[in-house]
C-alpha positions as a Markdown table, in Angstrom:
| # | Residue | x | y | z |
|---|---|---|---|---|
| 1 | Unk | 16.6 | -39.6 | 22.7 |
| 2 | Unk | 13.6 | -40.6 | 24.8 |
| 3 | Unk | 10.0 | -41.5 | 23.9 |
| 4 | Unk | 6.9 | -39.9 | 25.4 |
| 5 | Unk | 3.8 | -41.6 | 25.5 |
| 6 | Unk | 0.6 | -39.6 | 26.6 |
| 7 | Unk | -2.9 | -39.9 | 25.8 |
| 8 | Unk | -2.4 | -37.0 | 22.9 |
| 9 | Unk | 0.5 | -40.2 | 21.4 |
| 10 | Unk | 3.5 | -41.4 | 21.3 |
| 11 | Unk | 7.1 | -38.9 | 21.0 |
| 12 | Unk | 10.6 | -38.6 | 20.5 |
| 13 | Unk | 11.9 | -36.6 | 22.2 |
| 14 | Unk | 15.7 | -35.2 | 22.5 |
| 15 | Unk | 16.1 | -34.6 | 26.3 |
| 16 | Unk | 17.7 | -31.2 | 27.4 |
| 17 | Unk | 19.4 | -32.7 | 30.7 |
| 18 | Unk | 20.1 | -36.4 | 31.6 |
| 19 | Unk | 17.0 | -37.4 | 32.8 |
| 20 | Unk | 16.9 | -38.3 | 36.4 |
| 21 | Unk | 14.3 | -40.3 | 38.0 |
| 22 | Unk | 11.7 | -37.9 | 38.6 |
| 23 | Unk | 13.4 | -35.0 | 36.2 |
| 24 | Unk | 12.9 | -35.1 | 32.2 |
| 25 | Unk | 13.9 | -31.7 | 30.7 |
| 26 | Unk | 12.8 | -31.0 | 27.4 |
| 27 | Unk | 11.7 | -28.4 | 25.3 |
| 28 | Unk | 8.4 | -26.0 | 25.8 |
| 29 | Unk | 7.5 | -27.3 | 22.5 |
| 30 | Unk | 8.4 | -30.6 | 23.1 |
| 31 | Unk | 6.5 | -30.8 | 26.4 |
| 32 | Unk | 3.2 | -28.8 | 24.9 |
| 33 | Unk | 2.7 | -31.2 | 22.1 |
| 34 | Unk | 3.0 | -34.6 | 24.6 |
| 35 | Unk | 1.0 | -32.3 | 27.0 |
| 36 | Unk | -1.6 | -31.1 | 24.5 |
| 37 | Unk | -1.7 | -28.5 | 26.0 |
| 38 | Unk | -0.4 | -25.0 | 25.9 |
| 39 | Unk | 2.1 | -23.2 | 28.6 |
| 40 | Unk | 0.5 | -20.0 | 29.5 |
| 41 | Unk | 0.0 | -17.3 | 31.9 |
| 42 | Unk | -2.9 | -18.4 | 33.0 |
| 43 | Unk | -1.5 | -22.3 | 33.4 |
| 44 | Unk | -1.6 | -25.3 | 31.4 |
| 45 | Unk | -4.5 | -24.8 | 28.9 |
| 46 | Unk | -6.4 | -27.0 | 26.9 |
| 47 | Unk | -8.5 | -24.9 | 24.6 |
| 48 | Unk | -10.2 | -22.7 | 27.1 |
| 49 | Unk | -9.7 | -25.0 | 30.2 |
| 50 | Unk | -6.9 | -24.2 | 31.7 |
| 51 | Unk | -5.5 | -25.5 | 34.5 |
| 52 | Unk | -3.3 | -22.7 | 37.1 |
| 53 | Unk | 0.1 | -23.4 | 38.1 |
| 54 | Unk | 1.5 | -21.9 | 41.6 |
| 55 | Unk | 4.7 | -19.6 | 41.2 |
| 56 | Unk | 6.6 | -22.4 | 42.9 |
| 57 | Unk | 5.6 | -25.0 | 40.6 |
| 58 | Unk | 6.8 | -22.1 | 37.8 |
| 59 | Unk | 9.8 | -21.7 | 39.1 |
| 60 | Unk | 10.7 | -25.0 | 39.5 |
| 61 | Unk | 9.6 | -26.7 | 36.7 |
| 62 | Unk | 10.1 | -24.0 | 33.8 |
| 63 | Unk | 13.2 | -22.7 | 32.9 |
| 64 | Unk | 13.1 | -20.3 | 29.9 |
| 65 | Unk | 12.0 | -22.7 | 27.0 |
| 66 | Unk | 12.9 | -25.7 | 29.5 |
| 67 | Unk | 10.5 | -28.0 | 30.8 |
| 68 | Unk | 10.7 | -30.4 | 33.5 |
| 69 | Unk | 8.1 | -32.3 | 32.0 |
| 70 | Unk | 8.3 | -35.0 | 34.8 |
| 71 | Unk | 8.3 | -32.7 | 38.1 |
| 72 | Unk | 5.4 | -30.5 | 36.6 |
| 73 | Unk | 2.9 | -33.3 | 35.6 |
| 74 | Unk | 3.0 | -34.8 | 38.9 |
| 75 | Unk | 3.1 | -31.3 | 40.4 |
| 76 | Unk | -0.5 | -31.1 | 38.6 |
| 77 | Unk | -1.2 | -34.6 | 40.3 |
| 78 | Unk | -1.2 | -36.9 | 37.0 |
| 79 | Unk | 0.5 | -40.5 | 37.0 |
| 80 | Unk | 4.3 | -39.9 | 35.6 |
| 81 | Unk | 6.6 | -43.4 | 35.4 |
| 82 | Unk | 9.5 | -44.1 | 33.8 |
| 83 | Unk | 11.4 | -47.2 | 32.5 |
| 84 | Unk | 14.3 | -48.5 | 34.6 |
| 85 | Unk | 16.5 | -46.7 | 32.1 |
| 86 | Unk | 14.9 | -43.6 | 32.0 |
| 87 | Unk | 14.6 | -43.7 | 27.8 |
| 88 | Unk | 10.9 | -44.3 | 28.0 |
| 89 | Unk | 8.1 | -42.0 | 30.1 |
| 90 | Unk | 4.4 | -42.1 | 30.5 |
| 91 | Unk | 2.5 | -39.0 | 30.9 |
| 92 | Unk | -0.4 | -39.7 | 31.9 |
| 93 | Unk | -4.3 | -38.2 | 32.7 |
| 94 | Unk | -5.1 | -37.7 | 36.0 |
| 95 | Unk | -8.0 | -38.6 | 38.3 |
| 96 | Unk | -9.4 | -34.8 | 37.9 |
| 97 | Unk | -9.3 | -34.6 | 34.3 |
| 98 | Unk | -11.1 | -37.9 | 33.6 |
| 99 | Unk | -13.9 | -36.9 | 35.9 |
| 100 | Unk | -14.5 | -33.2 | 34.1 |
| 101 | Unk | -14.0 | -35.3 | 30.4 |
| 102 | Unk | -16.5 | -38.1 | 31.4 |
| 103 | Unk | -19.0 | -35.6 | 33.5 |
| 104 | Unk | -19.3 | -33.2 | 30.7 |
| 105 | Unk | -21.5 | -35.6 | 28.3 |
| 106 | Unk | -19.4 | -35.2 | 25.5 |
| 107 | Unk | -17.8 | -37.6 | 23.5 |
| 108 | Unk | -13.9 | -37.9 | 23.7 |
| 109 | Unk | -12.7 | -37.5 | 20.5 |
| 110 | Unk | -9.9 | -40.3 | 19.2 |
| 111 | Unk | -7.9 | -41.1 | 15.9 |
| 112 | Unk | -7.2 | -44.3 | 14.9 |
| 113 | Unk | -6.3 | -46.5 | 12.1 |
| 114 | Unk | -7.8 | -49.0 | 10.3 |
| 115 | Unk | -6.6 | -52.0 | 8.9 |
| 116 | Unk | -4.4 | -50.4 | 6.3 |
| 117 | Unk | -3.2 | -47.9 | 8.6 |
| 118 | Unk | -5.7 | -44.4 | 7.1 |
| 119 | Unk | -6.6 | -43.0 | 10.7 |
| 120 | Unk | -9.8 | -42.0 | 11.4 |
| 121 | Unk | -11.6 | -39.8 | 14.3 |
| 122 | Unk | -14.1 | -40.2 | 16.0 |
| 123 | Unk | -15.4 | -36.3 | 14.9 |
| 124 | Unk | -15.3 | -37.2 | 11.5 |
| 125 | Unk | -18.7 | -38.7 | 12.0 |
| 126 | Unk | -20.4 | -35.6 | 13.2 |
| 127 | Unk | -23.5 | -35.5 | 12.3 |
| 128 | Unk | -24.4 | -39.0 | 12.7 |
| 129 | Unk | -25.6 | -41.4 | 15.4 |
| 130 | Unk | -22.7 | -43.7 | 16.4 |
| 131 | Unk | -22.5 | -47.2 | 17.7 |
| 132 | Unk | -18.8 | -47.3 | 19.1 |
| 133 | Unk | -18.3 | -51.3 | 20.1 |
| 134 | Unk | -15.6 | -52.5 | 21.3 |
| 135 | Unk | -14.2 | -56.2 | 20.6 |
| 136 | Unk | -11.1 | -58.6 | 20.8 |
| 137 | Unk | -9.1 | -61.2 | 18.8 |
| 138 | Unk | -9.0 | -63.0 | 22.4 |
| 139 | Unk | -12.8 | -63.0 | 23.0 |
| 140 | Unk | -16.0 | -64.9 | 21.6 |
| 141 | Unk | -17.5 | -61.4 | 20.7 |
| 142 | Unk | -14.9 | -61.1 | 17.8 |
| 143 | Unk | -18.2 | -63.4 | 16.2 |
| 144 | Unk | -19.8 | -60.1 | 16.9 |
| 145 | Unk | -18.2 | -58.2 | 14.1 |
| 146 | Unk | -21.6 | -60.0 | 11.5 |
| 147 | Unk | -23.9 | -58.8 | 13.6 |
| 148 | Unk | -23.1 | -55.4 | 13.7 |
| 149 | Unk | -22.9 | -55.4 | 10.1 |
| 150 | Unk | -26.4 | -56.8 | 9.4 |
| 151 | Unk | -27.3 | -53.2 | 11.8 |
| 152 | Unk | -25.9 | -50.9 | 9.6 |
| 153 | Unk | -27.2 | -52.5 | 7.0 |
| 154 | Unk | -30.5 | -52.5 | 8.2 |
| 155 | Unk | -30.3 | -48.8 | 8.8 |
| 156 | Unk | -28.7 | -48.1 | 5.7 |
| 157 | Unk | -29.6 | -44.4 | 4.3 |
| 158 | Unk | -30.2 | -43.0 | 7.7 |
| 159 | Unk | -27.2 | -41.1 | 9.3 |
| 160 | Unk | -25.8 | -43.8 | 11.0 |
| 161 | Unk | -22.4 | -45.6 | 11.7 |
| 162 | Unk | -21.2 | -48.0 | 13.8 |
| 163 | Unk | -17.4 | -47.8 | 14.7 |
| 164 | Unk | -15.6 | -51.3 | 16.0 |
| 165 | Unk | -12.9 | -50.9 | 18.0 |
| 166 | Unk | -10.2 | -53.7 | 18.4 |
| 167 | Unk | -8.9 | -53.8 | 21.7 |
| 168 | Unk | -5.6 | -56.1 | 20.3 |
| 169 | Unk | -2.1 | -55.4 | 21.7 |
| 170 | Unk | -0.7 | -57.4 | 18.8 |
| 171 | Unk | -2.7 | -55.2 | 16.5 |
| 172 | Unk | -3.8 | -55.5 | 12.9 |
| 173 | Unk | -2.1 | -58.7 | 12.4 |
| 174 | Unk | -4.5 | -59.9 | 15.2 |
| 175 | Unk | -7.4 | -58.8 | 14.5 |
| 176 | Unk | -7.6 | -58.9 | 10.4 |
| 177 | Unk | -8.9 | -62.2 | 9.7 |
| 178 | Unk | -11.9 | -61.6 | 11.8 |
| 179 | Unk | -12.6 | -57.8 | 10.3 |
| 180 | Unk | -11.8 | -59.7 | 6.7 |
| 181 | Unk | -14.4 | -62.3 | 7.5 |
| 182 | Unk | -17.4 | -60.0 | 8.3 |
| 183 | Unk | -16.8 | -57.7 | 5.6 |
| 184 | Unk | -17.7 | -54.9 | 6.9 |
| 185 | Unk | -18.9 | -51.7 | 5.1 |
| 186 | Unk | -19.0 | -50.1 | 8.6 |
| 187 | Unk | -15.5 | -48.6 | 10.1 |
| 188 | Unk | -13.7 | -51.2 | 11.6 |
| 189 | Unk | -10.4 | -49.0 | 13.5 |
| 190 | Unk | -7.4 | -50.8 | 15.5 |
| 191 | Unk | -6.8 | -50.1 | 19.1 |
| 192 | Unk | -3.2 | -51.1 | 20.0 |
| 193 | Unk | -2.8 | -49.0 | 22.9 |
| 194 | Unk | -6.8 | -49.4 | 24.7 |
| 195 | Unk | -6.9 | -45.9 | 24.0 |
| 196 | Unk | -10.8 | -45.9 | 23.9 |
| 197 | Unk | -10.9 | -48.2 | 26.9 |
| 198 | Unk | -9.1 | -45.3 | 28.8 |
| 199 | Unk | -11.1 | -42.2 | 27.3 |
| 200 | Unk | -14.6 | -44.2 | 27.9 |
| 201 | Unk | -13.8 | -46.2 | 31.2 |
| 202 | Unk | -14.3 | -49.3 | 29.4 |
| 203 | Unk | -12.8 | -52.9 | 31.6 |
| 204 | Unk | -14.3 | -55.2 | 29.5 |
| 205 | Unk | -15.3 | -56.1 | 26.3 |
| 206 | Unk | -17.2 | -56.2 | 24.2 |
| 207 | Unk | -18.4 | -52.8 | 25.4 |
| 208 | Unk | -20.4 | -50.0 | 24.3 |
| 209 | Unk | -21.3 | -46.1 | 23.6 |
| 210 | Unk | -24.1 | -44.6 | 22.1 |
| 211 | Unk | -23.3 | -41.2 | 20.5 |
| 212 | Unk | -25.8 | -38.5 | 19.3 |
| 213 | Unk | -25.1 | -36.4 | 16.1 |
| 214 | Unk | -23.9 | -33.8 | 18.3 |
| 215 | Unk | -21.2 | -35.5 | 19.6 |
| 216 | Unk | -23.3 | -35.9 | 23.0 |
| 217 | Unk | -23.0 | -39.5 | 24.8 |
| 218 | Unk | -26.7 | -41.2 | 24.7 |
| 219 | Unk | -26.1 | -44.0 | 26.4 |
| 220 | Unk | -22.7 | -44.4 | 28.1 |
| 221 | Unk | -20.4 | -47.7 | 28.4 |
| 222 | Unk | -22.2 | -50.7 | 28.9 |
| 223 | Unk | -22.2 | -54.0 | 27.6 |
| 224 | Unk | -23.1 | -54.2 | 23.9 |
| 225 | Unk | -26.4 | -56.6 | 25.0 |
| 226 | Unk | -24.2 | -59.8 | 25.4 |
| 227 | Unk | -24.5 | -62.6 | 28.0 |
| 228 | Unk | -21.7 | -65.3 | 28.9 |
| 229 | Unk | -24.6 | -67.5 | 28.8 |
| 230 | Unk | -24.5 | -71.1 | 27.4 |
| 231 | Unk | -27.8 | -70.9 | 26.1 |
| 232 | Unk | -27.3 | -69.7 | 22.4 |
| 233 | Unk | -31.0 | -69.1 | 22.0 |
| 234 | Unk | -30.6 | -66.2 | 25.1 |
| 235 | Unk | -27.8 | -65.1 | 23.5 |
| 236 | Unk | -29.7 | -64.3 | 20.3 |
| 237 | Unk | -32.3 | -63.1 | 21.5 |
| 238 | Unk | -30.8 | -60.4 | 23.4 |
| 239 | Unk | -28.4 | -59.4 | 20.7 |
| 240 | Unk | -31.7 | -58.7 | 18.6 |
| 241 | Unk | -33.5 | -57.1 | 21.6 |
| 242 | Unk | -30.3 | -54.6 | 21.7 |
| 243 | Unk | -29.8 | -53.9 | 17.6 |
| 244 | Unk | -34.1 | -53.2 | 17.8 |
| 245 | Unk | -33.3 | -50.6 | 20.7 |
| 246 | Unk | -30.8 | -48.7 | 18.5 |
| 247 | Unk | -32.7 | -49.0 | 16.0 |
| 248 | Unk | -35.3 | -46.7 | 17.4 |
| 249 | Unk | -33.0 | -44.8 | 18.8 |
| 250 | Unk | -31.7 | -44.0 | 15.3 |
| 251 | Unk | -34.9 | -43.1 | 14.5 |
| 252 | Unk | -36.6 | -41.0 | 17.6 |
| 253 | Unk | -33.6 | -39.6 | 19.0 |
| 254 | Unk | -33.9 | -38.2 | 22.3 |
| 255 | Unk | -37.3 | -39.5 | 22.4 |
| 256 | Unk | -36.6 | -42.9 | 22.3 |
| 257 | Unk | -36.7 | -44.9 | 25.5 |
| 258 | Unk | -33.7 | -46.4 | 25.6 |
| 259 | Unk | -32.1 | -42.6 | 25.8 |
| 260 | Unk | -31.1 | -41.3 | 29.4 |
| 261 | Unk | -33.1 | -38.1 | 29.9 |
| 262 | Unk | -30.4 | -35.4 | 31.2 |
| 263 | Unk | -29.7 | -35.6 | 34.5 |
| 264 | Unk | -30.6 | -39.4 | 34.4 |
| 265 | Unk | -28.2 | -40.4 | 37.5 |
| 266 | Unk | -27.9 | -43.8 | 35.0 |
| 267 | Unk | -26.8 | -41.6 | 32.0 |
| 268 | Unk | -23.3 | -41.1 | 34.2 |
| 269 | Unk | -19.9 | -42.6 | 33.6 |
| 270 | Unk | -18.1 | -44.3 | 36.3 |
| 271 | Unk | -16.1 | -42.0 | 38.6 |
| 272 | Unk | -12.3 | -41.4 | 37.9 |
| 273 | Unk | -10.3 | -42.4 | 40.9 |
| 274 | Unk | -6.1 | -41.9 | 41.3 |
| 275 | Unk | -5.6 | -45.5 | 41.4 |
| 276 | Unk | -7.3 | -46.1 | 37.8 |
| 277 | Unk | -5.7 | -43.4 | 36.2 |
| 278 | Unk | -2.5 | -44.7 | 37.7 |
| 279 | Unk | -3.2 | -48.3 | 36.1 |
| 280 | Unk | -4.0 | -46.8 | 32.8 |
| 281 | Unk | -0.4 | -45.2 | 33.2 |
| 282 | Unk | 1.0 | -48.5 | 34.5 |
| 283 | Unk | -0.7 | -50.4 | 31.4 |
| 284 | Unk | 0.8 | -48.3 | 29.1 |
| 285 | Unk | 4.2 | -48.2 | 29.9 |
| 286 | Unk | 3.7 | -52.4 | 30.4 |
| 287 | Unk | 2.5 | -52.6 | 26.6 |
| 288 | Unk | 5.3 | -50.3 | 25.2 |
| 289 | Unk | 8.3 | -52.5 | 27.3 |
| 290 | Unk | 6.8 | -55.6 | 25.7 |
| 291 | Unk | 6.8 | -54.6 | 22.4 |
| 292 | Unk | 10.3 | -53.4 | 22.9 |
| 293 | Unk | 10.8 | -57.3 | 24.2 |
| 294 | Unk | 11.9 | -56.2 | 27.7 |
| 295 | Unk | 9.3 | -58.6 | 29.5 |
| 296 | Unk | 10.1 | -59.0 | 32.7 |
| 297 | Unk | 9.9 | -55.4 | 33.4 |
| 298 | Unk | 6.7 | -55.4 | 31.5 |
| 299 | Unk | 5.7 | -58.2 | 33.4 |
| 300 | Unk | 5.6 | -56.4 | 36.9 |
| 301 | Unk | 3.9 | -53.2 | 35.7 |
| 302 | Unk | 1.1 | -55.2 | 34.2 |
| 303 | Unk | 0.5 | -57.0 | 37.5 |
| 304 | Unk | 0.7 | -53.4 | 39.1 |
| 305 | Unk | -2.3 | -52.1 | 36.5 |
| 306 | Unk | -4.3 | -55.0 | 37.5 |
| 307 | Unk | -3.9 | -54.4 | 40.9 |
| 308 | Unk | -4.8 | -51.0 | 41.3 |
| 309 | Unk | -7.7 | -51.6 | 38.5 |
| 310 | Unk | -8.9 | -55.2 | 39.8 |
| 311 | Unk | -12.5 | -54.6 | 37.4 |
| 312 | Unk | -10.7 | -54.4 | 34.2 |
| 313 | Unk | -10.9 | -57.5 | 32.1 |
| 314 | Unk | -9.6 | -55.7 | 29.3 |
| 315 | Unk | -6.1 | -55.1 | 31.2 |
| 316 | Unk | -6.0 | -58.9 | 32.6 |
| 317 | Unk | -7.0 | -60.5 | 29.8 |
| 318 | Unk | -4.4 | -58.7 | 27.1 |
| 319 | Unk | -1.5 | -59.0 | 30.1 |
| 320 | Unk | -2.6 | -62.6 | 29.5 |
| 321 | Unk | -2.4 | -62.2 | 25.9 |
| 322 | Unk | 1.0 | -60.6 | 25.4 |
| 323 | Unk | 2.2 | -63.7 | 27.7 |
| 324 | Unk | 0.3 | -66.2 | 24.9 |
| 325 | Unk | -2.2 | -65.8 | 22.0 |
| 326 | Unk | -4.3 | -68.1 | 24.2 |
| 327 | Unk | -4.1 | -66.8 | 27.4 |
| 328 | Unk | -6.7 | -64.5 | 27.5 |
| 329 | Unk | -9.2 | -67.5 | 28.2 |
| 330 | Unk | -7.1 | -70.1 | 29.8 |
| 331 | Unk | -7.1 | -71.6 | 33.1 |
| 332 | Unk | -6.4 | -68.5 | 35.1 |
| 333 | Unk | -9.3 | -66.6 | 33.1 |
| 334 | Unk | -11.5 | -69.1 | 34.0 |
| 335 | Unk | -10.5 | -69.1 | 37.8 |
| 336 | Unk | -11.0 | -65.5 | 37.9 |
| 337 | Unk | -14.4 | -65.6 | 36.2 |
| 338 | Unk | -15.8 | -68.1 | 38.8 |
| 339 | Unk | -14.0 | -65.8 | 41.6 |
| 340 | Unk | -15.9 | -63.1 | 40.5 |
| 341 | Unk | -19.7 | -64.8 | 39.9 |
| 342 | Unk | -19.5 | -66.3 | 43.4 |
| 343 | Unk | -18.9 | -63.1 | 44.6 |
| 344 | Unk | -22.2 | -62.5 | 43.0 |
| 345 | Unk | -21.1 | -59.9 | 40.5 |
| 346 | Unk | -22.4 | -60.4 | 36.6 |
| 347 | Unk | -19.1 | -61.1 | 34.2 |
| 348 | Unk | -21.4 | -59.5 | 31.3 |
| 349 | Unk | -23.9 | -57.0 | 33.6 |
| 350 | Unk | -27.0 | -57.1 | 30.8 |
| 351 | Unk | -27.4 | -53.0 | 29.9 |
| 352 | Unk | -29.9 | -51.0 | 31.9 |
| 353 | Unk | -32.9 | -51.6 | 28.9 |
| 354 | Unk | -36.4 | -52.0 | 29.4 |
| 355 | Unk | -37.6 | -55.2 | 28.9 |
| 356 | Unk | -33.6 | -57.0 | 28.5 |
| 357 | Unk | -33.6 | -58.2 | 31.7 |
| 358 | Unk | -36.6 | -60.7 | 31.6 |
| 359 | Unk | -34.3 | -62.5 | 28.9 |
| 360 | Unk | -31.2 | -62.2 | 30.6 |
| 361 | Unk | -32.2 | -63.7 | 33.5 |
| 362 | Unk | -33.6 | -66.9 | 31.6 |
| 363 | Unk | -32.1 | -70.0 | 32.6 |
């Protein structure tokens, strides 16, 4: 037996051959359920996307109800990897199909659980404006989780939700005593995997999305209005500057001006490259070998991920974590922050809002 993550989950999966090291042959149904994605004549088809595949590739690849799941994903030119023992595979998304999902404006839909393990998806709120937040047990804005509360209590009535995502490797256990705290009436889901971070090109958190009732991205990632600022009053204030902007954009919509008109060259997400999609697969076959408590293999695959995606925090900081609850914000956290400012980059960029700026930049 073998397990097959991908971006659709994770999959046991009874192997058809011994898998070699870039050769896993498993069933058509197998494969198309990993894949999410259907083999037809046309290609490999998502819905109606589909994506052709060159007789070669055909003949190759697919034998009968066969599927050399390995040789035809990086036939298609998506990140494949494999565990030294070949009992654990990542399929994963590929520069070209992050760009088309992150270009097209819509919202990638997700499931995930909450605390007590019900799963919830992101669709399930059509219909409403959505606040989707990210935060982490590691990081200060796990004091966030109030704030956000007092929001969507303020805009109680309206249709309105704000989804929190934690962005915890060690999961529930790690993140429940800060949900519990808050106690939140607003959905609070669990992240184990940095799914979201993935879909929504987040590298840092706490991050953010603003998502229309139809599913449609308002704003895309940014900071949630923090700053890494000292200064508690600045930090205040621009924590209520940002929950006033959604506010109104609850209530004028597209009209607001905090909204991205379409074709806003601000309103687009970050371009997919090869190398991040190959850290995303890295990462994820790093956090699965650690939880299966072989760490030194884990150990050079998260390095790898942080090498090809040197802007995420998120994948620095929980490669940190997994090596020690405190980590994430130790010495070498620190170093790398202080690295990064004198290069004159912004740890916590303030969000492209009219009028933040003059209080970000106080002293």
């Amino acid at each position: 037996m073998v397990e097959v993550l991908s971006a659709r989950g994770s999959f046991d999966v009874e192997p058809l051959r011994e898998p070699a090291e870039s050769s896993l042959w498993i069933s058509r149904a197998a494969f198309e359920r990993a894949a999410g994605s259907e083999l037809k004549p046309e290609g490999l088809c998502a819905g109606d996307l589909c994506t052709p595949l060159r007789e070669e590739v055909r003949a190759r690849c697919i034998d009968g109800e066969a599927v050399d799941a390995a040789a035809l994903w990086s036939a298609l030119e998506r990140p494949v990897l494999a565990d030294r023992t070949r009992t654990l595979w990542v399929l994963g998304d590929g520069a070209r199909e992050r760009a088309q999902r992150l270009a097209s404006g819509e919202a990638p839909d997700f499931e995930l659980p909450d605390l007590e393990g019900r799963m919830h998806r992101l669709s399930d709120q059509r219909g409403k404006k959505v606040f989707l937040t990210t935060w982490a047990s590691w990081c200060g804005c796990r004091l966030d989780l109030p704030i956000w509360q007092k929001l969507h209590e303020s805009l109680a009535g309206q249709p309105f939700m704000v989804i929190a995502i934690a962005m915890d490797s060690r999961g529930a256990k790690s993140a429940r005593q800060w949900i519990e705290q808050a106690k939140p009436t607003y959905l609070n889901l669990i992240d184990r995997n940095h799914l979201v971070s993935d879909l929504y090109h987040m590298v840092n958190v706490p991050q953010a999305v603003w998502i229309d009732e139809n599913g449609r991205i308002a704003r895309p990632t940014e900071i949630s209005g923090a700053s890494s600022s000292a200064n508690q009053e600045k930090r205040r204030d621009m924590r209520a500057f940002y929950c006033d902007a959604i506010r109104d954009w609850v209530a004028k919509g597209a009209a607001s001006e905090f909204v991205f008109a379409d074709g806003d060259p601000r309103a687009e997400m970050p371009a997919a490259s090869e190398s991040i999609a190959l850290a995303h697969a890295c990462f994820r076959l790093a956090q699965r070998l650690s939880y299966r408590g072989d760490r030194e293999e884990a150990a050079v695959l998260f390095a790898r991920a942080v090498e090809l995606n040197p802007d995420s925090w998120n994948m620095f900081r929980q490669m940190k974590n997994l090596e020690h609850p405190e980590a994430s914000y130790g010495p070498e956290f620190q170093a790398r922050v202080a690295e990064f400012t004198a290069a004159g980059k912004r740890y916590y960029p303030a969000p492209d809002l009219p009028g933040i700026e003059a209080i970000y930049s106080r002293k």
